[in-house]
C-alpha positions as CSV (number, residue, x, y, z in Angstrom):
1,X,111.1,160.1,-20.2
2,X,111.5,157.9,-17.3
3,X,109.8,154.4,-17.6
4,X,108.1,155.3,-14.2
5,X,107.0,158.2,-15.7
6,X,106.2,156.8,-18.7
7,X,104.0,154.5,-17.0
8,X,102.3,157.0,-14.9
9,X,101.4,159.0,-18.3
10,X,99.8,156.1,-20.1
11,X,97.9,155.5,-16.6
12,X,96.6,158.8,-16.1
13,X,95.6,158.8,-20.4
14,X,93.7,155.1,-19.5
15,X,91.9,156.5,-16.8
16,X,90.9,159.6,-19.1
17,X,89.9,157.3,-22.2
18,X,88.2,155.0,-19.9
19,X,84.4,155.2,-20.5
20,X,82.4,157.1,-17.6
21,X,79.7,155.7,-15.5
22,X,76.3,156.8,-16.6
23,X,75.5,159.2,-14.1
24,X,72.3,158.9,-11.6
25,X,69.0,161.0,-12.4
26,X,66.7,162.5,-10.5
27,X,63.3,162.4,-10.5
28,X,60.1,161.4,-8.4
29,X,59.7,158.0,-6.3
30,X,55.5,157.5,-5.4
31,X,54.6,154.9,-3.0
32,X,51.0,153.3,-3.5
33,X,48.5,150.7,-1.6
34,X,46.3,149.3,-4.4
35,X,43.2,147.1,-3.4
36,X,40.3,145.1,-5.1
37,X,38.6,143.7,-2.5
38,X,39.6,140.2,-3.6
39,X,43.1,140.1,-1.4
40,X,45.2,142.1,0.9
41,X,46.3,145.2,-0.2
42,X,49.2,145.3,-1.8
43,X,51.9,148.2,-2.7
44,X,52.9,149.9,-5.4
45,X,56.1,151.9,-6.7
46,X,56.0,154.5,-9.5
47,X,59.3,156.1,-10.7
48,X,59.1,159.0,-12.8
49,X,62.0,160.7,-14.4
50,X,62.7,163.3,-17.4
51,X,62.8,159.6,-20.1
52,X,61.2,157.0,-18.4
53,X,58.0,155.7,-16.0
54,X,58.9,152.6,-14.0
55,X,55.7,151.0,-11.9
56,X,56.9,147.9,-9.8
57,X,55.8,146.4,-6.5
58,X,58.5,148.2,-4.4
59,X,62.5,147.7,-4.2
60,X,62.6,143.9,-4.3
61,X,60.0,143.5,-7.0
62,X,61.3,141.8,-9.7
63,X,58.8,142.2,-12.5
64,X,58.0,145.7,-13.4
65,X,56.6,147.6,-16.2
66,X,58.7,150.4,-18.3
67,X,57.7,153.2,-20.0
68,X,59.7,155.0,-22.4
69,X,58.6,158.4,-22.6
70,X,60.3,159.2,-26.1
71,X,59.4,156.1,-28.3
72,X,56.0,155.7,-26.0
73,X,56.4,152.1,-26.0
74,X,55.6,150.0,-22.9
75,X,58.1,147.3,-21.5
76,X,56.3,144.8,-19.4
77,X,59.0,142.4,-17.9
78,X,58.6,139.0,-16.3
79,X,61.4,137.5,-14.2
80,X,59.2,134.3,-13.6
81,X,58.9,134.6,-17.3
82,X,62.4,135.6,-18.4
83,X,60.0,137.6,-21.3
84,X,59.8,141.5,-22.0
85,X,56.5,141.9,-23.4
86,X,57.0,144.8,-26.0
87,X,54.0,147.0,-26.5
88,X,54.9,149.7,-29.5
89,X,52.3,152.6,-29.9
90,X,49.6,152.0,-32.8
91,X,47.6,154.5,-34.5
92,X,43.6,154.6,-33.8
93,X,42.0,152.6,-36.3
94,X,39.1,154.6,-38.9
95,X,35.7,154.8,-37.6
96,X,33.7,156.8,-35.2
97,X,34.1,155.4,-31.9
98,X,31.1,154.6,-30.0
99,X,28.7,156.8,-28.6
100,X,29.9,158.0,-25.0
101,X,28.5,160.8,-22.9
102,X,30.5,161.8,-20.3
103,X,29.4,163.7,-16.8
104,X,31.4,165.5,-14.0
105,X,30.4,165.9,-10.2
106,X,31.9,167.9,-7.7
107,X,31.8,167.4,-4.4
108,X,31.6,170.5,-2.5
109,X,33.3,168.8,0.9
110,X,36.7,169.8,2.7
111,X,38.9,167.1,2.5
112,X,43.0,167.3,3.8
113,X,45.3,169.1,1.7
114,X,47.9,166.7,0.0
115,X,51.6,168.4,-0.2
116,X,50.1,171.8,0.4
117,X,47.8,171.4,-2.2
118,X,43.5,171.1,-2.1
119,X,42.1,168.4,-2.2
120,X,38.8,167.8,-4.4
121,X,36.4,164.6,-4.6
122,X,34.9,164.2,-8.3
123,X,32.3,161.7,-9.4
124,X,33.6,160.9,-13.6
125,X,30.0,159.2,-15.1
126,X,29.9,157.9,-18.6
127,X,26.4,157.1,-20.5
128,X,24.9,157.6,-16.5
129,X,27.4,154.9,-14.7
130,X,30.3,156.0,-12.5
131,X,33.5,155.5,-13.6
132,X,36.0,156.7,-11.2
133,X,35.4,158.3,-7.9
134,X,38.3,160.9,-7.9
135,X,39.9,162.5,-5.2
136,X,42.5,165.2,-7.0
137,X,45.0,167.8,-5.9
138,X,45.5,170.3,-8.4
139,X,49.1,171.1,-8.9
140,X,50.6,168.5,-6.7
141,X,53.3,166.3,-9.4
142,X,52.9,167.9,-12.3
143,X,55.9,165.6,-13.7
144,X,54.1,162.6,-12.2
145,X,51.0,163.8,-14.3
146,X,52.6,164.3,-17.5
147,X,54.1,161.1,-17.1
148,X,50.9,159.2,-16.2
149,X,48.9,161.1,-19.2
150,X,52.0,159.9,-21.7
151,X,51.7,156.4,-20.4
152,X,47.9,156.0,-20.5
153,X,47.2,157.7,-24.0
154,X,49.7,155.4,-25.3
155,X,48.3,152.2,-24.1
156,X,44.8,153.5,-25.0
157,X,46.1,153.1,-28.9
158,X,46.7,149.8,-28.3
159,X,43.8,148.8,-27.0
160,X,42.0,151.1,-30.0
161,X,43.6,148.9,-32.8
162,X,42.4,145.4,-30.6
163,X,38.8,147.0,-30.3
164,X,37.5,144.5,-32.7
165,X,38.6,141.4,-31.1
166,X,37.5,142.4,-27.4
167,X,35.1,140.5,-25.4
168,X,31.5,142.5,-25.4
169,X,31.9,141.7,-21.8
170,X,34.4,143.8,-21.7
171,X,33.1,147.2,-23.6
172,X,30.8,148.8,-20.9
173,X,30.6,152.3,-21.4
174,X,33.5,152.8,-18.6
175,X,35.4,149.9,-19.9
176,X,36.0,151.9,-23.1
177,X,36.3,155.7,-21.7
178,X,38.6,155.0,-19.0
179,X,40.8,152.4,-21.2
180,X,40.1,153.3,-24.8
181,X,38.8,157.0,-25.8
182,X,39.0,159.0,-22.4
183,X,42.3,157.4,-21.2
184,X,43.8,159.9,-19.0
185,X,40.5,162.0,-18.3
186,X,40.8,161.8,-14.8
187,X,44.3,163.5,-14.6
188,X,42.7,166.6,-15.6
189,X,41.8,167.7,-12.7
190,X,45.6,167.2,-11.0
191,X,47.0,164.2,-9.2
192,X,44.6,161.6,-8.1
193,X,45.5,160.8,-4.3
194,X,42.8,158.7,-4.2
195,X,40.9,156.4,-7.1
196,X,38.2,154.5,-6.8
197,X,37.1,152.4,-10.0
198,X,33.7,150.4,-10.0
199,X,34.0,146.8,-11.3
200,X,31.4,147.7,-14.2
201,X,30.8,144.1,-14.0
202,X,30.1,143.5,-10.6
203,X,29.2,146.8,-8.3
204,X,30.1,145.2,-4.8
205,X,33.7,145.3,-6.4
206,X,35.8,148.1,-7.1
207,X,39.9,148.3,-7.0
208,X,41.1,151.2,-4.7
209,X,44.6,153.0,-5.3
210,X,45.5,155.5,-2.6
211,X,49.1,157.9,-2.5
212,X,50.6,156.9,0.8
213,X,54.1,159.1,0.3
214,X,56.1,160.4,-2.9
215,X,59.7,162.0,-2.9
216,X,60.7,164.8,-5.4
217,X,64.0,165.5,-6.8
218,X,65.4,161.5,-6.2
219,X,68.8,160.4,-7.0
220,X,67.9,157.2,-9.1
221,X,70.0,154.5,-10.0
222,X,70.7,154.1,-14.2
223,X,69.6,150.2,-13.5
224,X,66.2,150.9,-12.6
225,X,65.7,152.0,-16.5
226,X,67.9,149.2,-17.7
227,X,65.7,146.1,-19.2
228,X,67.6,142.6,-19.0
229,X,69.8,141.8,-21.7
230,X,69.2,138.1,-21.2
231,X,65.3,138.2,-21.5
232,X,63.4,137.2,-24.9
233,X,61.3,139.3,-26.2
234,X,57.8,139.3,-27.4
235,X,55.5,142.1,-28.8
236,X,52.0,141.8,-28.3
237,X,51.2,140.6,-31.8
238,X,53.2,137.6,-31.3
239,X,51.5,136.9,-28.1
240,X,48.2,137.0,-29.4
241,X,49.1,134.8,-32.8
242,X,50.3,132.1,-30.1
């Protein structure tokens, strides 16, 4: 064989050895405006694909928070910080939980349909108190759903196993059904468009989260699920022993 030839034949077996970009999923991009009352509002970004959840403050947010759908543990990453903060699913501790009673309303109003889909306005009470006022399109992102449900339910057996260290303050009746033992109850009825949660605390405040645009079927770049190599990392154990 010819040495140019030669040559050419070891090129072509490089370029077939050579180890392949990871290639791009798709998935869904949700766009958000979150408000408490406190301060502007402020947006919100939630990528969903087949592995992962990604919620971040838009393309040139630096912190973020990933969810990995198959090990169901939460990534919560600080670039101020240069710290991942690693929160692994837990198992709900022994005992019955607390007695909770829990109440649906639905509004009988027309509201605008969302993607082609109805829209309906729920009142979520627990022990009496409202707890989310819900305005939910049935069938509108299912994946978005499923992701959301994953993500809560997993984070709710975190905050099961930490029970017995929380604040009273912080164990109202809707404290510990929307966060602890009804996690993801208000994803039953379809996406929530619209959320309003009551500051059980304090009823002049209340955070609002409102669906301003979403995009199905999203070319999505393999560094958007990619946590930095060059961050510590801490679980949540560790945090709290510090």
């Amino acid at each position: 064989m010819k040495p140019i030839a030669l040559l050419g034949a070891v090129f072509a077996l490089l370029l077939t050895c050579a180890p392949k970009p990871e290639p791009a999923e798709r998935g869904t991009a949700l766009y958000f405006v979150e408000n408490d009352g406190t301060e502007p509002a402020t947006p919100v970004r939630m990528i969903v694909s087949r592995k992962f959840l990604r919620i971040d403050g838009g393309e040139r947010s630096r912190d973020f928070l990933l969810y990995d759908r198959a090990a169901r543990t939460t990534y919560d990453v600080s670039a101020a910080d240069r710290l991942i903060l690693v929160i692994e699913p837990r198992a709900a501790p022994a005992g019955a939980p607390p007695k909770l009673t829990h109440r649906i309303k639905r509004d009988t109003a027309t509201f605008p349909a969302v993607g082609g889909r109805s829209v309906v306005h729920y009142s979520l009470l627990t022990n009496g108190r409202l707890c989310y006022d819900l305005y939910a399109a049935d069938g509108l992102l299912p994946d978005a759903v499923a992701a959301l449900r994953e993500y809560r339910e997993a984070l709710a057996g975190e905050q099961r196993s930490a029970i017995g260290f929380t604040p009273n303050a912080a164990k109202t009746p809707c404290d510990l059904a929307n966060h602890v033992y009804a996690p993801a109850r208000h994803l039953t009825y379809g996406f929530p468009v619209r959320l309003v949660e009551p500051d059980p605390r304090d009823p002049k405040r209340r955070r609002i989260t409102e669906l301003t645009d979403y995009r199905t079927d999203v070319e999505m770049a393999p560094a958007l699920f990619q946590l930095p190599e060059s961050f510590r990392r801490m679980t949540l154990r560790e945090l709290q022993r510090r």
